[in-house]
Every structure is written in structure tokens, then in C-alpha cells.
N, C-alpha and C positions, 0 to 999 in steps of 0.2 A: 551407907557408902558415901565419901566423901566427895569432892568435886574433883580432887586429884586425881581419882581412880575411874571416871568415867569414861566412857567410849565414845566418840563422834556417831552418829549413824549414816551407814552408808547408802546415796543413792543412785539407783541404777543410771547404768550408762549406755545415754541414750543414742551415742554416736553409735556405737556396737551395734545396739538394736537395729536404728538404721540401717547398717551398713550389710543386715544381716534379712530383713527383713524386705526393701527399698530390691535388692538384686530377684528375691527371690519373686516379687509383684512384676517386674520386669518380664523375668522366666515365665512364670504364668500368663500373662497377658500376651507376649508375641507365639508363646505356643499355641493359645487357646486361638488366635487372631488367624494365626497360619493353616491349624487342623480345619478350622472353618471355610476358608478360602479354598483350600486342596477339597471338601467336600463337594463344596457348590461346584467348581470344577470338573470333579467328577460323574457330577449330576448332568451337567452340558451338556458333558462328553457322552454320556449315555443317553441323551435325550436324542444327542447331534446325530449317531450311530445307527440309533433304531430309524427316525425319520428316511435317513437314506436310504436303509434298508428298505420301510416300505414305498418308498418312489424305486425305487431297482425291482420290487414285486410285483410293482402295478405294471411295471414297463416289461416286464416279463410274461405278465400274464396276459395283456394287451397282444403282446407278440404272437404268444400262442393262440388269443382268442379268434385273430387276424385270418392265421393259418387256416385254423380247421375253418371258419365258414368260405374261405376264398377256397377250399379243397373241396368240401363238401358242397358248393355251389355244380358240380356236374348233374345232380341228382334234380335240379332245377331243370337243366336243359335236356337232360335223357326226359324228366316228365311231360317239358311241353310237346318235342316230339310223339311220346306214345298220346296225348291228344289228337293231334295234329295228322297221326296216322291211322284215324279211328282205331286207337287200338290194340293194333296190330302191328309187327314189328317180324321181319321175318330174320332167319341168322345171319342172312348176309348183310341188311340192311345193317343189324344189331350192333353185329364186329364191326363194322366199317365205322358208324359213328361209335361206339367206345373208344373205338384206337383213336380216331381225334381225341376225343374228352381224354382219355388217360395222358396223353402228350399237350394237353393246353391247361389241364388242373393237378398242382404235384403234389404228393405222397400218395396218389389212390393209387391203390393196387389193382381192385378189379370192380367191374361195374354190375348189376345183378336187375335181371327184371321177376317181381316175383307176380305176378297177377293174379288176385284173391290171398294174398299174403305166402302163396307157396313159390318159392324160387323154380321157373323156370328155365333161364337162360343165363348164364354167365360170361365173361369175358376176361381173360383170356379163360378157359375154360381146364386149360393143365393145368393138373394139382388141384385143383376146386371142386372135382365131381364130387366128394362125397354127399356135399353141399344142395345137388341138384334135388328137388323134390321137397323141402325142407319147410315144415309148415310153420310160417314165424309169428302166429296169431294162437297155434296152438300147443308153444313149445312154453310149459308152467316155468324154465327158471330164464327166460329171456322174452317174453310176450309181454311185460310190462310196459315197455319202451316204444311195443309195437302198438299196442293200446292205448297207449299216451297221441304214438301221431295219429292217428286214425280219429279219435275225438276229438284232436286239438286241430284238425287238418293243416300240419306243419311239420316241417323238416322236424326230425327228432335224432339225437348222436345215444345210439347205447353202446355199450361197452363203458372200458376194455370187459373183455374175458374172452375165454380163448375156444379159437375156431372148431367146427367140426370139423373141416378139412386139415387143420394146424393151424399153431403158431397165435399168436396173442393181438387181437387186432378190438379197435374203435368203428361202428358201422352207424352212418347214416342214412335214416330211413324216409324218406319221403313219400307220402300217400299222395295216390293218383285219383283225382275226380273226375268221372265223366260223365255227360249227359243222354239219359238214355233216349231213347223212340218217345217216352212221354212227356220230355223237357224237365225227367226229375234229374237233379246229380244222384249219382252212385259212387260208391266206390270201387275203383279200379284193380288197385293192386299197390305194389311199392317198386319205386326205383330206388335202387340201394350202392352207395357207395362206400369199401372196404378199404382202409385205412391201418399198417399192421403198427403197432403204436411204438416199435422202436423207428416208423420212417417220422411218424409222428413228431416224436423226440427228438429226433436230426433236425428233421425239416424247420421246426419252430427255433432251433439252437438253444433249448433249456439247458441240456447238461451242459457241453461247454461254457454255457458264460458262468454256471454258478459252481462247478466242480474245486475249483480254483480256491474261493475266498466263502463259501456259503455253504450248510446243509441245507436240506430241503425233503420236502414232499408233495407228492398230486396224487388227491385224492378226492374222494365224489362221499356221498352217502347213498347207498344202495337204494333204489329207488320202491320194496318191497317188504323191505327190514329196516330202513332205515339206520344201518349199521354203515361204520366207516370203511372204505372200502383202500387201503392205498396200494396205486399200480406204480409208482415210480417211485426213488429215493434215494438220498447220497450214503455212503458207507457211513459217515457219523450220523446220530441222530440229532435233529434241530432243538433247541432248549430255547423253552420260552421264545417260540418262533414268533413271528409278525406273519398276516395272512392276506391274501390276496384273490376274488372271483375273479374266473375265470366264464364267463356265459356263454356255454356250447349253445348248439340251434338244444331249445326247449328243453334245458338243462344248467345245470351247473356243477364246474368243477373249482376247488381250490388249492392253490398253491402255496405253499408255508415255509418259510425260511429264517433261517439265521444265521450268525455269523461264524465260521468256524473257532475263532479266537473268544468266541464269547462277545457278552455286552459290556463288559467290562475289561479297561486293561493295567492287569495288576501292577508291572512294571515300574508305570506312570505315575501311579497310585502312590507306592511305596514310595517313589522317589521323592514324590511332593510332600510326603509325611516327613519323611527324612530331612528335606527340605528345611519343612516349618522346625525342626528341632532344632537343628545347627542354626539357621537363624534368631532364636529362641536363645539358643548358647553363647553365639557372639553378640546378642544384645547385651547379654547380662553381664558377658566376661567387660563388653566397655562401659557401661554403670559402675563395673568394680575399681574397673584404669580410673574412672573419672573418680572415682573417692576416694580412690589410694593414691591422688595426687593434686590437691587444693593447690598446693604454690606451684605444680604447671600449668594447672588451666589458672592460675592467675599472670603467670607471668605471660602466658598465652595473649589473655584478654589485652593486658597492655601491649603486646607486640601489636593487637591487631586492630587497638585504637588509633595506635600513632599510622596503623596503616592505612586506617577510614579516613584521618585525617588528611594523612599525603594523597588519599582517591579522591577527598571533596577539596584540595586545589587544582589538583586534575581534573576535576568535573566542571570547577567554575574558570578555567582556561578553555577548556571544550566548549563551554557554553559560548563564551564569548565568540571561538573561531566558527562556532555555528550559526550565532547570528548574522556574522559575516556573509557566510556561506548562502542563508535565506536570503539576502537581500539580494547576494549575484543569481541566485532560482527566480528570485520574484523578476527582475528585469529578462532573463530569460526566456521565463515564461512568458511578459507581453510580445516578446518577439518571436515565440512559436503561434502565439493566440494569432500575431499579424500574416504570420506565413500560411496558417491554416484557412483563412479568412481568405487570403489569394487563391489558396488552394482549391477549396471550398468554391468560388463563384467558375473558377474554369473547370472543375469534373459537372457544376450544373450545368454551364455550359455544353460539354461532350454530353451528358446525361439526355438533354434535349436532344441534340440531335443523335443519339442513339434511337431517342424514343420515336423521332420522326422518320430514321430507316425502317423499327421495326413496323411500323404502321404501315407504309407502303408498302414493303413484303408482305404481310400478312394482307392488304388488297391483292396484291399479285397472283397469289397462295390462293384466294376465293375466287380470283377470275379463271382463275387455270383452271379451277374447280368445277365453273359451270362451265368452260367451253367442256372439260371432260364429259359432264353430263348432257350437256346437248350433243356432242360428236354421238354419245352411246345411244340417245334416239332419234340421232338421224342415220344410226347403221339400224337401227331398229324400224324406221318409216321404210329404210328402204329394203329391208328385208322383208316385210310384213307384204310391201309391193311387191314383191317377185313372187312370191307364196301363194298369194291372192290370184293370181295373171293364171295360173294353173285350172283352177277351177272355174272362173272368168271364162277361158278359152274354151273347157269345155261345152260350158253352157251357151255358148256364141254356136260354137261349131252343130252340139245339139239343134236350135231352135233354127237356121239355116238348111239344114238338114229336112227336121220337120216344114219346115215353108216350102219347101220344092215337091216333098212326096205330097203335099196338100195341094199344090197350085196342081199335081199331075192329078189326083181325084177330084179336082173339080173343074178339070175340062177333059177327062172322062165321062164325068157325073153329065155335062152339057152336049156331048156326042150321044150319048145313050151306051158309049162302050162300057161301063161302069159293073164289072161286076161282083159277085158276092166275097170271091177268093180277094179279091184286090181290096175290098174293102176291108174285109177281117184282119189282110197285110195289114193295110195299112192302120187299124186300131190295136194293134199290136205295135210296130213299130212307133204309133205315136204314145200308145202308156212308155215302152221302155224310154223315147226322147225325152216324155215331160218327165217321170221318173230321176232320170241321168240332169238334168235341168231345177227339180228340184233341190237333191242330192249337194248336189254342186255349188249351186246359189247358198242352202242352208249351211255350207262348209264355208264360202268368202262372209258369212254375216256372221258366224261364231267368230273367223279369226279379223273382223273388223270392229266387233264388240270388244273381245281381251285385247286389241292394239287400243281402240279407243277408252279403253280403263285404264289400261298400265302406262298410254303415252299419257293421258289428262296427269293423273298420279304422279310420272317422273318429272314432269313439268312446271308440279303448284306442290306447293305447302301444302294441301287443304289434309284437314282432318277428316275422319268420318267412322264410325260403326263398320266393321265388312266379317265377312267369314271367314277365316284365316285361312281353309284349306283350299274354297272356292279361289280364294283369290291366288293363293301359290300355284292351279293348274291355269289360272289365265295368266301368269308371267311366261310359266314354261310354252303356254301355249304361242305368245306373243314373241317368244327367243328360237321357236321350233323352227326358222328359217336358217338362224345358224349353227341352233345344235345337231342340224342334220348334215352339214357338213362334217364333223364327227361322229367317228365309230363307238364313242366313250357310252356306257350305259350309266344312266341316273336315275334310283332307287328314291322313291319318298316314301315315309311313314307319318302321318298327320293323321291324327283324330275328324274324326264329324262335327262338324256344328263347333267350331270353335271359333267363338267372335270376341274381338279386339277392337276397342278405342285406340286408335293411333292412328300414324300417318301413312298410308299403304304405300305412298310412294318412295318413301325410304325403304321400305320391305322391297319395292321391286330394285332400287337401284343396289342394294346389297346384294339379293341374289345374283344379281346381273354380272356383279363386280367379283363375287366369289367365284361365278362358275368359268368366267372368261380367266381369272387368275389361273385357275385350276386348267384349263385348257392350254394358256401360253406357256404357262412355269413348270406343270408338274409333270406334263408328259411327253415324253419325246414322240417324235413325228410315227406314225404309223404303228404305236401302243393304243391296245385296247383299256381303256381305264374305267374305273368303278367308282362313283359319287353317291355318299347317301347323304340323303337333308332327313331329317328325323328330328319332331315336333312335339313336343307332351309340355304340360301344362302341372305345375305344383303351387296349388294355394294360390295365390293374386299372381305368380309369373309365369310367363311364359321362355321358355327352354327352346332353342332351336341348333340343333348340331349339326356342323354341314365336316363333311370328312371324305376325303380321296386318299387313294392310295398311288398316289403317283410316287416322283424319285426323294420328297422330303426338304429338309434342309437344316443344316447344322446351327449351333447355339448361335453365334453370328448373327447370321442370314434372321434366325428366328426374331432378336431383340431389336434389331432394323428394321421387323416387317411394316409398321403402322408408321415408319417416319414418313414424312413428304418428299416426292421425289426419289426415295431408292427403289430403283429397278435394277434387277440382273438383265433386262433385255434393253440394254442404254444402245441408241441408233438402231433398232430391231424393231419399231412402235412403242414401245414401253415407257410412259410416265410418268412411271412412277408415285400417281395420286390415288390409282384403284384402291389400297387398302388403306389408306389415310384418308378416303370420301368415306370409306366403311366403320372407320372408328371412330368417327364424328359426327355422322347420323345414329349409331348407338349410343355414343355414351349424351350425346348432346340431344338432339331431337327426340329420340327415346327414352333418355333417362336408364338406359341399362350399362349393363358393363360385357364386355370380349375378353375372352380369350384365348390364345393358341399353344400349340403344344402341335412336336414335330424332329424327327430326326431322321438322318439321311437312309433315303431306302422304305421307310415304313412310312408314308403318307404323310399329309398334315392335315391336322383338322381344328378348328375353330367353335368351341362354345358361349353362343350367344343368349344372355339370359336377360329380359326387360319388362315391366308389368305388364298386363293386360289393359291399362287407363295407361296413356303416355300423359306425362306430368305438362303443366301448362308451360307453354311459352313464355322465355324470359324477354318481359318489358324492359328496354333500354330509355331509363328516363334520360332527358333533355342535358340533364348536367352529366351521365356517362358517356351517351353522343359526343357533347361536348368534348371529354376529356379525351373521350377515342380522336376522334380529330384532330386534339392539337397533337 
């Protein structure tokens, strides 16, 4: 074949390829880039979902767990009584205290004493008879629970399952210990509190908060089969729920939920796939614009240099007026630096003497402070003197008494009239005098012993080892001149032998200051009022709650009580320093912390909590003096 007749060969074309190829890596890459994104996304959102969930389950089953022991807590106080009553509990007594307990602990229905595990008494006792007689130690499909507390000697919750009397109820059973004739414990019996598990439901507010947005279930495992047991549940069933204990007294239940909608929202999902495509699609469709159009992105590019151009004369005109601009900041600036500089030396100026007002108030503040405290025992000297005069007189009157029948026996005795009757009188007459003389004297030296502890104490610092409970009846005993000007009763609860490192004299001027508060503020004239101080002891602290029930006082009044100087009795004696001496010998001298709680009508009361070792005294070295002073 000749050269005339041959063929070119042809090569493929590469712009095509590109053009074909180039769009489609585009397609691919913002698809695969966006399916990715919408995953991770969706993982979030399901991670985000569940999480919430189980915080909504815990705060749920917290709620309920709350319920039942605050409910189940009557079985406590009906047990301590049957102690308390060797025993025995008769119907009247029975009713009387349940219908309290039913009206102070809410969802119980009825209260039950069974003594030797058989229910003998009920309350309310309508509708419950069948119940009477009921031997709950020997009943094979509910003795489980009773043998559990009985071992465990502890509150035990069995159920749900449903009454012999009716109806579907939760019972808490509490075994009673007591000590027999031989100093052995035994066991008593059970105080039982019944619970019908729809008040249960209410009361806690499970269905309403989760009807809404959540399936759910509460359920236990049978404590003899070990099989799932469920008493409660939404009309959908939970999928792939998240779970939550709940810990009844000496039990456990669980609660399980999820989301009505599911863990997943398809919607969303879909949308953001759909998303990634159409993005995916307008990526590729403008790769395509930009191929199928070299001379307008060229004529482009030139529009948009001559336009960088025209921005970098613009830029170096800006520059220039900028520089301008910095040099009028910079003079500026020394003329702010010079104003602040003036400014600066007169707020030091007012700063001083700020600091030298507050230093003098705060002396003023401390003098006020100890004239309060000496004014409080010199009502306290002189009460302690009027108190004392009592017995005093007695024993004067006694021993004047005795001096005259003795001066008459002894110029009888010197006549020879002297006889047997008169004398026997008079050895009779003189036991009852020296008696009544004793008596008396040993009553002025007790209460000049607790004035001479509680005055030495409100007067010094001093530290010392004491018995905490000893010493609370020689405060009271050394205030008994003015608490018996009042009708008010005051109840103490203090342990034996409880001894404390601290300073007793802050203990007495806080009591002193609490109960006369309690006396001006909380009662009105001619109320009889109830004060308990009540003392227990956890680990290194010590706990002391003092509470009346006087008229109260509102949020206000409450967050003002510890300032200085507010009193509601302003021109009435009122000081206004009593409870601000009180929060400054705790939180300062004792190292503890106060606090109160109070609203109108229902008393107020104050828990004081500080170690048993009060922490040392802060040394003010020489250069804090100092700076206090200036």
C-alpha cells in the first residue's frame, strides 16, 4: 500500500475524557463527603437522645425512690411507739396515732400492727377485715419479703400484688425488736404500712411526666422465681429502652424507657441524604459551567485583576489615611494615659479614706458587741441575785428559828423545867430546820457554781475540754431566773457524756441569744410556746438544732436575720446585734457554719453544725495589725 493511500491514526480525546470523567470524581467525592457527614450526624443525634433519656430516668426514678421511703417512713414511727409502749398498743391509742401518721405521710392507705407476724389491728379498719388474722410469715406466696425483713431486721417494701381485702397495693413491712425480762431482743411483730400502687403512681407523678413523649415500664424481679415481674406500663411497648433503679427499703425496682418516636429520626435523616445529593449535583452541574466555558472564566479572571488592581490602590490610599489616623490614637492615647493617672491618684485617695470609715465602723460594730454581751451578764448577775435571795432567806429564817427554840431548851435545861416531850419537840423541829437549811444552802451553791461557769465562760475566751450536756443544764440553769418569767416550755435532747474541745463560753452566749430572740420575736405576749434544742453528734461534728414554733417570718425578714443591727423591735430594746454575735461565734470562733429556715406561721429554727476540736485561733501577725490600723 502506497503512502498516498494511508490513514493518520487517531488519538483519543482527552478533553472529552476529562470532561467526562473530572465531573463525574466531583459527583463522587461531595456525595461520599456529605453521606458521611449526615451519618456522623445522625450518630450524635442518637447518642444526644439516649443520654437525655437516661438523665429523665434517673430523675424519675429518684423521684419515685424519694416517695416511697418519705411514705414508708410511718412504719418507723408507729415501731418506735409500740417499744415505747411495752408493747402494747390498745385501739384507741392505735386509731388515734394512725390518723396522725395517715395525714403526715401521703399515699398510705392503712396502717397494720401484726404482732408475731399475724395482723392484728388495722386502721382505718373498713374494707380491710378480711385482712384481720392474716399470718404473713406463714403465707408460701408472699412470706418471702417477710423473711427477708425479719433476717435483715429492716424496713422491707413487698409487693405490688393484690390485696386479700382488694385492689393492687405495695406493703411495707418493718420488724419490731424488743427486749425481753432477760435483756435478749426478740422479735415483736411487724408494723406495716399499705400503699394501693395506683396512689403510688400519682403520688410519685410517673405517668403524667412520661405519657406524653416516652413508653415505659416498672418492674422488679420476683424475689422467689426470680422472674420479671411488670406492674406498670405505657400502651406502647418501650424498644431498646434505657433503664434506671429504683431502691425501695431492701429491694429493688426498675424503670425502663424510651422514646415514643424512637432513637432515630427518619425525617431528618432522609432530608440530610437528600441533602448530600443535591449538593453532590450542583457541585458537578458547576465543574460542568466551568468547562463549558474557558473564555468566561477567562474574561472573568481579567475583569477581576484589573479589579485587584483598583482594591490595591484602594488599599495603599487606606493605608496611608490609616497611618494618619494612628498617630492622632497615639497622641490620644497619652492624653487618656494622663487623665487616668489623675484619676487614679483621687479614687486612691477616696479608697483610703473609704478604708478608714470602714475600720472605724467595724470598731464600733465590736464595741456594740461587747457592751451587748456584758449588758447579757449583767441581767444574768442580777438575775442569778434575785434567785439566790430565795433560798438565802430561807436558810436565815430557818437558823433564827432554830436559835430561839434552843436558847428556850437551854434555860429550861437550867431551871430543871426541861422535859422529855419538849425535848423530843425540840429534836424533831431541829432535824426538819437543819434539813430545810441544808436543802437550801445546797440549792444557792448549785446555782452559784453554773452562774460562776457560765459568767467566767461569757466573759473570757478561754478554751477547755467540758461535757456538752453537763454544761447546756448549767446554762439553763444559770438563765432559770428569767425563763421563769415565761410560760414557754423548753424540751432538750442531748446524749450522755458528750465532750467537746471548744470554747463553752460561745456555747453559752448563743444559747442565751437564741432563746431570748425566741422569747422577744417569736411569741406574742401571753402564748404558750414550745422550744427544742436537740444535740447528736455525726463523725467529728457536732449537730445542734434549736427550733420554736412561734409566729415565723417571711423570705425577707429570713435573709436580713444575721445582718447587724436589724431588729423588728427598733425603740422596743431591740439591737439588733443578737443574731450577728450568733453568726460570728459560729462560723468564726467555732469554725462551723448556721443555718436557718422559717416561714410565717410555722416556727423558725436554726441548724448549727461545728467540730468537736474548735480549730485554733487566728494569729494576726504584726504586718496585718498593721494594715488593719491604717
Amino acid at each position: 500500500m502506497g503512502p498516498e493511500n494511508s490513514q493518520p491514526i487517531q488519538k483519543p480525546n482527552i478533553r472529552f475524557v476529562l470532561s467526562f470523567l473530572l465531573p463525574l470524581g466531583v459527583f463522587l467525592t461531595l456525595l461520599i463527603a456529605g453521606l458521611a457527614l449526615t451519618h456522623q450526624v445522625e450518630i450524635h443525634h442518637k447518642n444526644e437522645q439516649r443520654h437525655r433519656t437516661e438523665s429523665f430516668a434517673e430523675n424519675q426514678a429518684k423521684s419515685m425512690e424519694r416517695f416511697i421511703h418519705r411514705s414508708m417512713a410511718a412504719t418507723y414511727a408507729l415501731g418506735a411507739v409500740v417499744r415505747d409502749q411495752e408493747h402494747v398498743l390498745d385501739n384507741r391509742k392505735f386509731e388515734t396515732l394512725s390518723e396522725e401518721l395517715l395525714k403526715s405521710f401521703p399515699g398510705i392507705t392503712n396502717l397494720q400492727l401484726a404482732p408475731g407476724g399475724i395482723i392484728g389491728k388495722i386502721h382505718p379498719l373498713a374494707g380491710n377485715e378480711p385482712a384481720l388474722g392474716h399470718n404473713l410469715l406463714a403465707d408460701p406466696l408472699r412470706n418471702k419479703e417477710a423473711h427477708l425483713a425479719v433476717n435483715t431486721g429492716k424496713l422491707t417494701l413487698a409487693g405490688p400484688f393484690p390485696l386479700i381485702q382488694g385492689g393492687v397495693a405495695v406493703i411495707g413491712r418493718y420488724p419490731v425488736f424488743v427486749i425481753d425480762n432477760d435483756g435478749i431482743e426478740t422479735f415483736w411483730g411487724f408494723t406495716t404500712a399499705v400503699m394501693q400502687l395506683s396512689d403510688l403512681l400519682a403520688g410519685s407523678g410517673l405517668p403524667q411526666t412520661l405519657v406524653d413523649r416516652y413508653a415505659y415500664e416498672l418492674w422488679r424481679l420476683l424475689p422467689d422465681t426470680g422472674e420479671k415481674q411488670i406492674f406498670a406500663r405505657s400502651q406502647a411497648l418501650p424498644i431498646n429502652p434505657v433503664s434506671a433503679d429504683i431502691l425501695v427499703p431492701n429491694g429493688n425496682w426498675t424503670l425502663s424507657i424510651s422514646p415514643l418516636i424512637g432513637w432515630e429520626s427518619p425525617p431528618e435523616v432522609l432530608q440530610g441524604r437528600a441533602l448530600s445529593i443535591a449538593l453532590a449535583l450542583l457541585g458537578t452541574g458547576f465543574i460542568i459551567a466551568l468547562m463549558r466555558q474557558p473564555q468566561h472564566l477567562q474574561r472573568i479572571v481579567e475583569e477581576r485583576t484589573r479589579a485587584l488592581e483598583e482594591t490595591n490602590d484602594e488599599l495603599l490610599m487606606e493605608i496611608h489615611e490609616r497611618q494618619q489616623a494612628e498617630e492622632s490614637l497615639v497622641a490620644a492615647r497619652k492624653e487618656l494615659e494622663r487623665r487616668v493617672i489623675e484619676r487614679t491618684a483621687k479614687l486612691s485617695a477616696a479608697n483610703l479614706a473609704l478604708t478608714d470609715a470602714l475600720a472605724a465602723t467595724e470598731n464600733a460594730i465590736e464595741q456594740l458587741i461587747q457592751s451587748e454581751k456584758l449588758a447579757a451578764l449583767g441581767g444574768l448577775v442580777a438575775g442569778v441575785a434575785h434567785e439566790i435571795n430565795t433560798p438565802v432567806g430561807v436558810g436565815v429564817t430557818a437558823v433564827s428559828y432554830l436559835e430561839e427554840m434552843t436558847g428556850k431548851i437551854i434555860r429550861d435545861l437550867e431551871a430543871n423545867r426541861l422535859k422529855k416531850s419538849s425535848l423530843e419537840k425540840y429534836l424533831s423541829l431541829a432535824a426538819e430546820a437543819t434539813h430545810s437549811i441544808h436543802c437550801n444552802l445546797r440549792r444557792a451553791s448549785e446555782m452559784i457554781h453554773s452562774f460562776k461557769q457560765v459568767a467566767v465562760d461569757q466573759s473570757s475566751e478561754g478554751r477547755r475540754r467540758f461535757d456538752f450536756n453537763e454544761y447546756l443544764d448549767e446554762i439553763l440553769l444559770s438563765l432559770r431566773p428569767k425563763l421563769k418569767k415565761s410560760s414557754h416550755q423548753i424540751r432538750i435532747e442531748c446524749p450522755q457524756k458528750l465532750e467537746i474541745d471548744s470554747y463553752p463560753g460561745a456555747f453559752s452566749q448563743i444559747l442565751s441569744n437564741l432563746l431570748f430572740n425566741s422569747f422577744h420575736h417569736a411569741f406574742d405576749e401571753g402564748i404558750q410556746g414550745e422550744i427544742l434544742i436537740r444535740v447528736s453528734r455525726h463523725d467529728e461534728m457536732l449537730q445542734l438544732h434549736y427550733g420554736d414554733n412561734g409566729r415565723g417570718m417571711d423570705r425577707e425578714m429570713l435573709g436580713r436575720i444575721f445582718d447587724p443591727f436589724y431588729t423588728t423591735k427598733r425603740g422596743q430594746g431591740g439591737s439588733g446585734l443578737g443574731m450577728h454575735i450568733v453568726y460570728n461565734l459560729v462560723t468564726r470562733s467555732l469554725g462551723g457554719k448556721i443555718f436557718s429556715t422559717s416561714a410565717p406561721g410555722k416556727g423558725t429554727s436554726f441548724d448549727i453544725i461545728i467540730p468537736l476540736t474548735a480549730p485554733a485561733p487566728e494569729i494576726k501577725t504584726e504586718e496585718s495589725a498593721n494594715a488593719t490600723a491604717s
